[in-house]
N, CA and C atoms as a LAMMPS dump frame, in Angstrom:
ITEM: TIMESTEP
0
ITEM: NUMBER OF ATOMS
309
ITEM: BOX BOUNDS ff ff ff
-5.0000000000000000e+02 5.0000000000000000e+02
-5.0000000000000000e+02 5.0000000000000000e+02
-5.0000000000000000e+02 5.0000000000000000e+02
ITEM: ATOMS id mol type element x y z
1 1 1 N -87.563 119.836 -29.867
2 1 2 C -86.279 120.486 -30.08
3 1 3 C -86.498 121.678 -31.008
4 2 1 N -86.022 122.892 -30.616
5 2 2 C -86.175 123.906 -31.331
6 2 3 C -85.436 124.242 -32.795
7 3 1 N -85.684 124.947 -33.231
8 3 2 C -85.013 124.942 -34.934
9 3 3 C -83.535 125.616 -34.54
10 4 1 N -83.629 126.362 -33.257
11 4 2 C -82.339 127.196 -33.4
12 4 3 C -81.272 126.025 -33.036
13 5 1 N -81.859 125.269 -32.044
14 5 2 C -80.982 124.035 -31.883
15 5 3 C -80.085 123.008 -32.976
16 6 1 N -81.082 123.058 -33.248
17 6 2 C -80.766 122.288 -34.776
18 6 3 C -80.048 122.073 -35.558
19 7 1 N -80.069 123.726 -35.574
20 7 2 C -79.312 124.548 -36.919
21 7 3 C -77.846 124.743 -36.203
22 8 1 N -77.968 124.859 -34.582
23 8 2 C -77.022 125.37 -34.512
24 8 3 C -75.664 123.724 -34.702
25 9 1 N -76.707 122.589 -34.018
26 9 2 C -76.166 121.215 -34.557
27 9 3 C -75.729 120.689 -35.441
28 10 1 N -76.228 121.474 -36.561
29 10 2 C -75.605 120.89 -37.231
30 10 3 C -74.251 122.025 -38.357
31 11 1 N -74.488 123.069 -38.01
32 11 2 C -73.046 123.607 -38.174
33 11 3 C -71.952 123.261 -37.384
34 12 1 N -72.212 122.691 -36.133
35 12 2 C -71.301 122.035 -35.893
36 12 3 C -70.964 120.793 -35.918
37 13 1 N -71.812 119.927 -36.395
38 13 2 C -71.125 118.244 -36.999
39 13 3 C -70.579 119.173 -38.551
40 14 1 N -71.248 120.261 -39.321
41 14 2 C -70.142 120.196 -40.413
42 14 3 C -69.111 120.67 -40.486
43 15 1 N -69.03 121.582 -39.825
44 15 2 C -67.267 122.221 -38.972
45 15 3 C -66.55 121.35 -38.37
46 16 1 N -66.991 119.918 -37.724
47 16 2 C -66.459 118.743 -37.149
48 16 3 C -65.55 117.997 -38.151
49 17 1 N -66.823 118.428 -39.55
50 17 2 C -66.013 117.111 -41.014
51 17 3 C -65.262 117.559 -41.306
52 18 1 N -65.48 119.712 -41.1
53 18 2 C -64.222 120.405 -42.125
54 18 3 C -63.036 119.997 -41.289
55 19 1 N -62.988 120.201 -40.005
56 19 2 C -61.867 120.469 -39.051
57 19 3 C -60.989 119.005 -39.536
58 20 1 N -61.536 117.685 -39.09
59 20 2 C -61.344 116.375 -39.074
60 20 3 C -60.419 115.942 -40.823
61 21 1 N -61.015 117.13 -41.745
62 21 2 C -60.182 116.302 -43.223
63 21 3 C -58.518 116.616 -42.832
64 22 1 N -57.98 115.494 -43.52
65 22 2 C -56.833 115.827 -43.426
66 22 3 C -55.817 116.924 -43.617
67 23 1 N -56.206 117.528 -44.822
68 23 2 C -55.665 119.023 -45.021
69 23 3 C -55.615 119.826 -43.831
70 24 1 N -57.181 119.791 -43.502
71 24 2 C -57.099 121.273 -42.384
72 24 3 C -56.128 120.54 -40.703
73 25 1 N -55.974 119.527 -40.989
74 25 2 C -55.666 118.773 -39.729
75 25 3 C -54.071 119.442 -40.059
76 26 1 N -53.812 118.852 -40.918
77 26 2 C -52.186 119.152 -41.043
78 26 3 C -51.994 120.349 -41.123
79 27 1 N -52.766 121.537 -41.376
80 27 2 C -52.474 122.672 -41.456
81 27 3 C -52.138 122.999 -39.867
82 28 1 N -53.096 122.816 -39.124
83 28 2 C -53.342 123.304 -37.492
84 28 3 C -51.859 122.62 -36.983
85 29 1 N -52.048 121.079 -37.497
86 29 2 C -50.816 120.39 -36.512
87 29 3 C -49.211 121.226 -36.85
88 30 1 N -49.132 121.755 -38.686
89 30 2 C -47.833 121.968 -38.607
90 30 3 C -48.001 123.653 -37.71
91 31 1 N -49.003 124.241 -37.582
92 31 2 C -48.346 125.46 -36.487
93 31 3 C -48.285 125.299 -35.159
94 32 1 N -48.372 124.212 -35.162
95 32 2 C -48.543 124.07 -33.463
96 32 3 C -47.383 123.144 -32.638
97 33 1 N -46.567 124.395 -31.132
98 33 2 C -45.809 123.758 -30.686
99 33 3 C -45.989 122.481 -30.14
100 34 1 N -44.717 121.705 -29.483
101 34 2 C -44.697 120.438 -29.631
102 34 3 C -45.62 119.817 -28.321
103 35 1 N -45.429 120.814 -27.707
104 35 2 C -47.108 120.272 -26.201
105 35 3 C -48.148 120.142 -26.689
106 36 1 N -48.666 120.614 -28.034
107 36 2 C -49.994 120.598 -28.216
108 36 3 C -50.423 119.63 -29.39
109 37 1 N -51.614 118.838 -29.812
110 37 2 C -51.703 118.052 -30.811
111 37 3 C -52.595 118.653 -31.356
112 38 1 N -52.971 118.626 -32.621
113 38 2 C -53.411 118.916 -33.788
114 38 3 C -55.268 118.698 -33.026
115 39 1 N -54.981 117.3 -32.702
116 39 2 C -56.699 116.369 -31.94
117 39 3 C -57.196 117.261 -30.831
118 40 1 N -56.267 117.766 -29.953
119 40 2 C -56.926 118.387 -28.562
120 40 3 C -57.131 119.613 -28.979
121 41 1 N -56.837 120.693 -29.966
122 41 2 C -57.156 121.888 -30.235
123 41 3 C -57.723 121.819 -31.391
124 42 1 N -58.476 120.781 -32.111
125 42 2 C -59.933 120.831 -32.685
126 42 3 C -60.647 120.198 -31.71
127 43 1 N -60.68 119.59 -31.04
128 43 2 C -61.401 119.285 -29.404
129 43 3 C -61.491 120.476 -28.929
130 44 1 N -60.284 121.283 -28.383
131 44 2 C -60.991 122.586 -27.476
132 44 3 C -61.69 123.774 -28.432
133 45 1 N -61.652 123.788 -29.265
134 45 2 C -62.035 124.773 -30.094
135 45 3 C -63.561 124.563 -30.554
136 46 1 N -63.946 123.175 -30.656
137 46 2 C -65.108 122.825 -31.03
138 46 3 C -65.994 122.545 -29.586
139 47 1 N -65.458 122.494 -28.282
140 47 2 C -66.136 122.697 -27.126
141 47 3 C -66.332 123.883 -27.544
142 48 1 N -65.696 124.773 -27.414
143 48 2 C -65.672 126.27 -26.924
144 48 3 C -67.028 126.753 -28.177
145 49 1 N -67.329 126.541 -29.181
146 49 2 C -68.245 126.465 -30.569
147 49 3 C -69.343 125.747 -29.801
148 50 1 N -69.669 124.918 -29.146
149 50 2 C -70.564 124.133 -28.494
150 50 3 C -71.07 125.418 -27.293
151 51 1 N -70.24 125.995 -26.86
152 51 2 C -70.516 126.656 -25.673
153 51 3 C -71.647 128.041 -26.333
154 52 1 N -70.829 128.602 -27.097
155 52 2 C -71.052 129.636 -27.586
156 52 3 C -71.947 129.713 -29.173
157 53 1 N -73.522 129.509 -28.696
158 53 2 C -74.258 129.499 -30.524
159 53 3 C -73.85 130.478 -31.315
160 54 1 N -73.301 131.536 -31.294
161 54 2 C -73.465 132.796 -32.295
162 54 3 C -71.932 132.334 -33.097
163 55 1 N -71.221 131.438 -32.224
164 55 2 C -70.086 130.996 -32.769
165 55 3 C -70.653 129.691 -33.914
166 56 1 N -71.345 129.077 -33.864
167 56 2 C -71.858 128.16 -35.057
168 56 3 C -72.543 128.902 -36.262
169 57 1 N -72.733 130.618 -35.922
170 57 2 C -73.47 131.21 -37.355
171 57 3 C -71.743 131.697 -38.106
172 58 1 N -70.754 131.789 -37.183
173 58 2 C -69.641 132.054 -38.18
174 58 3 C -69.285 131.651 -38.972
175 59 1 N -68.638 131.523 -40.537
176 59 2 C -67.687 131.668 -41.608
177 59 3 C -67.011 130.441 -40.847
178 60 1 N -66.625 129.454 -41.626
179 60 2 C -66.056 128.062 -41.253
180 60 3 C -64.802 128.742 -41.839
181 61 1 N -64.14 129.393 -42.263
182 61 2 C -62.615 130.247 -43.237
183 61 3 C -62.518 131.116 -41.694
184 62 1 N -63.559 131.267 -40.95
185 62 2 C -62.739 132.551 -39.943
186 62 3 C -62.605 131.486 -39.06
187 63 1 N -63.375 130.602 -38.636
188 63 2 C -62.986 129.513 -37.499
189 63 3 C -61.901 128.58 -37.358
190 64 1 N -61.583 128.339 -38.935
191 64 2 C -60.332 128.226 -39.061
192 64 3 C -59.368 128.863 -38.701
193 65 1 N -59.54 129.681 -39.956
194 65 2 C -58.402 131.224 -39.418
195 65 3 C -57.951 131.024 -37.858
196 66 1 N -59.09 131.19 -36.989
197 66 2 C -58.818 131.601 -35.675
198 66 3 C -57.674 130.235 -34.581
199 67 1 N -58.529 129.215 -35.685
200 67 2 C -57.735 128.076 -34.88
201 67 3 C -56.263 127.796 -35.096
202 68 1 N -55.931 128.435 -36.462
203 68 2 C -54.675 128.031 -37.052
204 68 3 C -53.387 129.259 -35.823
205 69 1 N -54.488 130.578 -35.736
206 69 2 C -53.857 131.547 -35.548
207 69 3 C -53.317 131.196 -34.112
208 70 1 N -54.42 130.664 -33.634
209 70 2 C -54.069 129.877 -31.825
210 70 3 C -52.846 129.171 -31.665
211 71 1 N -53.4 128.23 -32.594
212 71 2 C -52.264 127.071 -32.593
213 71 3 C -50.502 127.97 -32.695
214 72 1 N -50.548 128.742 -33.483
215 72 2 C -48.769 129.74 -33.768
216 72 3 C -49.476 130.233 -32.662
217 73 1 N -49.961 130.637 -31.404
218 73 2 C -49.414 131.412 -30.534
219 73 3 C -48.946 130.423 -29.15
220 74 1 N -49.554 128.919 -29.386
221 74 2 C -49.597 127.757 -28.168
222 74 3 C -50.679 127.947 -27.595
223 75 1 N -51.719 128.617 -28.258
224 75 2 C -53.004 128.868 -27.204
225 75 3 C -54.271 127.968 -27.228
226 76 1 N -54.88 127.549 -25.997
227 76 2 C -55.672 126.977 -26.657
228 76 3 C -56.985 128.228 -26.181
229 77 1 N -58.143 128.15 -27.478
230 77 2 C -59.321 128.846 -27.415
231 77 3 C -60.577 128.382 -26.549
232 78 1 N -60.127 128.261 -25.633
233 78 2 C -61.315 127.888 -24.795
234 78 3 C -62.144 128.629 -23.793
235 79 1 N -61.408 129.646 -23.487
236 79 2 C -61.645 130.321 -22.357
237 79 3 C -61.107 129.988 -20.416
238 80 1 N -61.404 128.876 -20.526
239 80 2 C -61.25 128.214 -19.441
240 80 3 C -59.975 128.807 -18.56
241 81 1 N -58.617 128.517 -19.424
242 81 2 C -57.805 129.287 -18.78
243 81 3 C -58.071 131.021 -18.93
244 82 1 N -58.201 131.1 -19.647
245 82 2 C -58.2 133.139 -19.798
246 82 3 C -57.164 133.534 -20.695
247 83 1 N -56.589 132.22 -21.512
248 83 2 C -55.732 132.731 -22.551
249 83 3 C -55.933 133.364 -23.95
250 84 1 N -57.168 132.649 -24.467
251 84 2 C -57.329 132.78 -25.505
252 84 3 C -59.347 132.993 -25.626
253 85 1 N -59.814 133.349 -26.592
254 85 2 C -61.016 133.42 -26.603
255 85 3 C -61.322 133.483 -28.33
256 86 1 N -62.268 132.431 -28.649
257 86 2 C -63.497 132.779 -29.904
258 86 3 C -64.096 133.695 -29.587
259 87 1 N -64.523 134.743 -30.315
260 87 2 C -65.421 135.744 -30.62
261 87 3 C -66.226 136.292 -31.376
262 88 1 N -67.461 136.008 -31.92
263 88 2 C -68.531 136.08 -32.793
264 88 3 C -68.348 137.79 -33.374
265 89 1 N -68.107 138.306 -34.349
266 89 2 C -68.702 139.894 -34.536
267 89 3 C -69.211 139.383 -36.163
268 90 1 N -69.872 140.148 -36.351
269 90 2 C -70.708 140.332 -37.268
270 90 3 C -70.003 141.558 -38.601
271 91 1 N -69.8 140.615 -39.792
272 91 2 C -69.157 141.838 -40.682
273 91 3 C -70.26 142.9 -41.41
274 92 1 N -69.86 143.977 -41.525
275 92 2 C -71.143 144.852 -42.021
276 92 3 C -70.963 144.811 -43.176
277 93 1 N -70.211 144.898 -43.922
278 93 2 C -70.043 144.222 -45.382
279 93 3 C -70.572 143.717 -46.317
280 94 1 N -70.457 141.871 -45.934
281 94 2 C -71.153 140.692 -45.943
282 94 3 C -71.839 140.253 -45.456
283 95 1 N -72.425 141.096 -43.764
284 95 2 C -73.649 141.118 -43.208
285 95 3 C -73.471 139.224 -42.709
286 96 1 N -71.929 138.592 -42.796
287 96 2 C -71.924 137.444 -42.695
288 96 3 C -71.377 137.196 -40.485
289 97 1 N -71.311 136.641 -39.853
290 97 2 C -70.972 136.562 -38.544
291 97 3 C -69.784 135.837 -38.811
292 98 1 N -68.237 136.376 -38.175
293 98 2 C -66.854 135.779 -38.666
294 98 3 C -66.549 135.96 -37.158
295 99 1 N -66.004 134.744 -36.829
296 99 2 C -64.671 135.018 -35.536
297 99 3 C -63.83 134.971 -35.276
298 100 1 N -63.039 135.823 -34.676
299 100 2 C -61.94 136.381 -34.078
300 100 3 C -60.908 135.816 -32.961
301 101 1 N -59.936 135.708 -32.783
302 101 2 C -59.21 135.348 -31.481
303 101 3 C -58.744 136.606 -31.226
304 102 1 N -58.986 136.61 -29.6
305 102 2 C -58.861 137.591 -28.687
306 102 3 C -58.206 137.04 -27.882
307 103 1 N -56.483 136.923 -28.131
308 103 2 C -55.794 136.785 -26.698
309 103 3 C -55.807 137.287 -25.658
């Protein structure tokens, strides 16, 4: 198994613990209309992070960000439908990788 694998594994079991504490849970659940649960859009959001490695080098504050921002629009970030999308860019700044939702 390669190191990039790895690494990329395990930013996402710890984005799994951040998503999963209760705080950030209740944050997502209170913006989100009543079709959607708090559980299935840290589920689709953390597929869509599974899909995409450059999305596991992002800022766990922008992956948030992005999920909270989904949730107030009813979207889910997966791609699948074509509603919503994660997006990796790279800040020149902080030279740190943050993502974006691109409705």
């Amino acid at each position: 198994m390669s190191t990039a694998v790895t690494q990329q594994g395990q930013a996402v079991a710890q984005l799994r613990t951040t998503l999963g504490r209760p705080d950030v849970a209740a944050q997502i659940a209170a913006a989100l209309p009543k079709h959607l649960t708090a559980e299935r859009m840290i589920r689709v959001a953390l597929t869509a992070i599974q899909k995409s490695p450059k999305l596991a080098e992002c800022t766990q504050r922008s992956i948030i960000g992005c999920i909270v921002e989904a949730s107030q629009l009813g979207l889910e970030p997966d791609g699948v439908l074509g509603f919503a999308y994660l997006v990796p860019f790279r800040n020149s700044k902080t030279g740190q990788y943050e993502a974006q939702l691109i409705p």
